[in-house]
C-alpha positions in Angstrom: 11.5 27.3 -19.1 8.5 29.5 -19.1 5.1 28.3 -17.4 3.8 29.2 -20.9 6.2 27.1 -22.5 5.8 24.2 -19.8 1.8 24.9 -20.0 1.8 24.1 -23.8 4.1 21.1 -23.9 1.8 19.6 -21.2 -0.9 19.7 -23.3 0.8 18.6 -26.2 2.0 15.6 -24.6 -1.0 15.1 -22.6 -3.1 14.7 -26.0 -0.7 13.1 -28.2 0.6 10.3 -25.6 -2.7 10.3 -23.4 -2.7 9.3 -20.1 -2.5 5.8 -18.7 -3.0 5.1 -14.7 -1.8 1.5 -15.1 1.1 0.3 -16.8 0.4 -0.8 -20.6 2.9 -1.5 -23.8 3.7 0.9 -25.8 4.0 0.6 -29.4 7.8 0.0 -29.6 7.0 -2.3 -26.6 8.5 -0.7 -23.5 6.4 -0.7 -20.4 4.8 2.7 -20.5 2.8 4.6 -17.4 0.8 8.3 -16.7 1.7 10.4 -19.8 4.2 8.5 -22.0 6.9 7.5 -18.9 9.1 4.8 -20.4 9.7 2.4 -16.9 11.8 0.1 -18.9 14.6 3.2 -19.7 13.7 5.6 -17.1 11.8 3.8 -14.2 10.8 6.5 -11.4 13.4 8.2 -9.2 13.9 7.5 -5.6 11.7 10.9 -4.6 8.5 9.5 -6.8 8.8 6.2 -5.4 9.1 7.7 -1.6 5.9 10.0 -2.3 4.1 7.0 -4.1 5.1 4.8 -0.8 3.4 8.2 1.5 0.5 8.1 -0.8 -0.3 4.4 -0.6 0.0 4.5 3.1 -2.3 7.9 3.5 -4.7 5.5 1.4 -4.5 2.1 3.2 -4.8 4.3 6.9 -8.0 6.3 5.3 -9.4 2.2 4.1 -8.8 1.3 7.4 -10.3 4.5 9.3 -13.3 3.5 6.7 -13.9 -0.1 7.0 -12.7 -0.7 10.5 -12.5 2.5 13.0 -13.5 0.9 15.9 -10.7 -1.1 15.7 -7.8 0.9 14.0 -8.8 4.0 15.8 -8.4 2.2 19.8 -5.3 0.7 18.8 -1.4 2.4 19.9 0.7 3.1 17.1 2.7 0.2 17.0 -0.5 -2.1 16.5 -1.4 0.5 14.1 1.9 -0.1 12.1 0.9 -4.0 11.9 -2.5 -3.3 10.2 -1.3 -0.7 7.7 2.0 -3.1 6.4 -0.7 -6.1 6.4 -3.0 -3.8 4.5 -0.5 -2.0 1.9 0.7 -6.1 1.4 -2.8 -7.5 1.3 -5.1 -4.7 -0.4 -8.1 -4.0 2.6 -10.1 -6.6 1.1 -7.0 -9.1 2.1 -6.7 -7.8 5.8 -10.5 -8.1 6.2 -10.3 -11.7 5.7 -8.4 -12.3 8.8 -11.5 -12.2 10.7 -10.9 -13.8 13.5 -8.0 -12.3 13.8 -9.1 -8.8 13.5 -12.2 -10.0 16.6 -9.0 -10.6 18.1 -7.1 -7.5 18.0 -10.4 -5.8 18.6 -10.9 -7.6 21.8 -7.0 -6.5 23.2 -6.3 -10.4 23.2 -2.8 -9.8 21.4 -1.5 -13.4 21.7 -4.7 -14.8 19.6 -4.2 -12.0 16.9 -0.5 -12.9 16.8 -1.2 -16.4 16.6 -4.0 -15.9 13.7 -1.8 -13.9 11.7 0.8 -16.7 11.7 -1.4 -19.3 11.3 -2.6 -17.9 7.9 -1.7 -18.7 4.2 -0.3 -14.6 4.0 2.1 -15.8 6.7 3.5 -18.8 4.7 3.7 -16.3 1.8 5.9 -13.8 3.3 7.8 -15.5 6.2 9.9 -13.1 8.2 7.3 -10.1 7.7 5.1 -12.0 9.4 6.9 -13.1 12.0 8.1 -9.4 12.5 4.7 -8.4 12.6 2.9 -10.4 14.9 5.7 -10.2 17.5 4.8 -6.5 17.4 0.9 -7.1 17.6 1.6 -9.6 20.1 4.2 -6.9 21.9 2.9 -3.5 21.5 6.7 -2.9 20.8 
């Protein structure tokens, strides 16, 4: 295919099935995302969901260098790990709640943070994640 040819189907498609950042209905009903992908037929390959997976974690490390750096930037990279699976589960605004938690980790007082992440509703919720993570927050390994 030619980039002239590729160029003017793109824009074609682009106008007639418009573009959609959520997922939405389409008229013969199939879950529909972007321009016109049909995730009930097609879904995503495993490359798109790999680089969707690098993408959301490039976002939930730049959330936390934003909203908590003096914490996420002192901590090794195991620790690290912990806040970024707890913030690609939770959304940032989720991991902030853990306040006391997050005094905790800031402080170096890893058996408290450990404790506070298991003592939470999100720990309930997910079970072995939890316990997998706050063994490495308590840890460092």
């Amino acid at each position: 295919m030619t980039e002239a040819l590729m160029n003017r189907i793109k824009a074609q498609l682009v106008r007639h099935e418009g573009l959609r950042l959520k997922p939405y209905r389409c008229t013969a009903g199939k879950l529909t995302i972007g321009i016109g992908r049909n995730l009930d037929d097609r879904g995503i390959s495993r490359k798109e969901a790999y680089a969707m997976l690098e993408r959301d974690i490039q976002d939930c490390e730049q959330w936390l260098i934003d909203k908590i750096p003096e914490i996420y930037n002192n901590l090794d990279e195991v620790r690290q790990s912990v806040l970024l699976n707890m913030c690609f589960n939770l959304g940032i605004k989720g991991l902030l709640e853990f306040k006391n938690t997050l005094a905790f980790v800031k402080a170096g007082d890893w058996e408290r943070a450990a404790n506070g992440m298991l003592a939470s509703k999100w720990a309930k919720q997910v079970g072995m994640r939890a316990i997998e993570l706050s063994e490495l927050m308590r840890k460092g390994q």
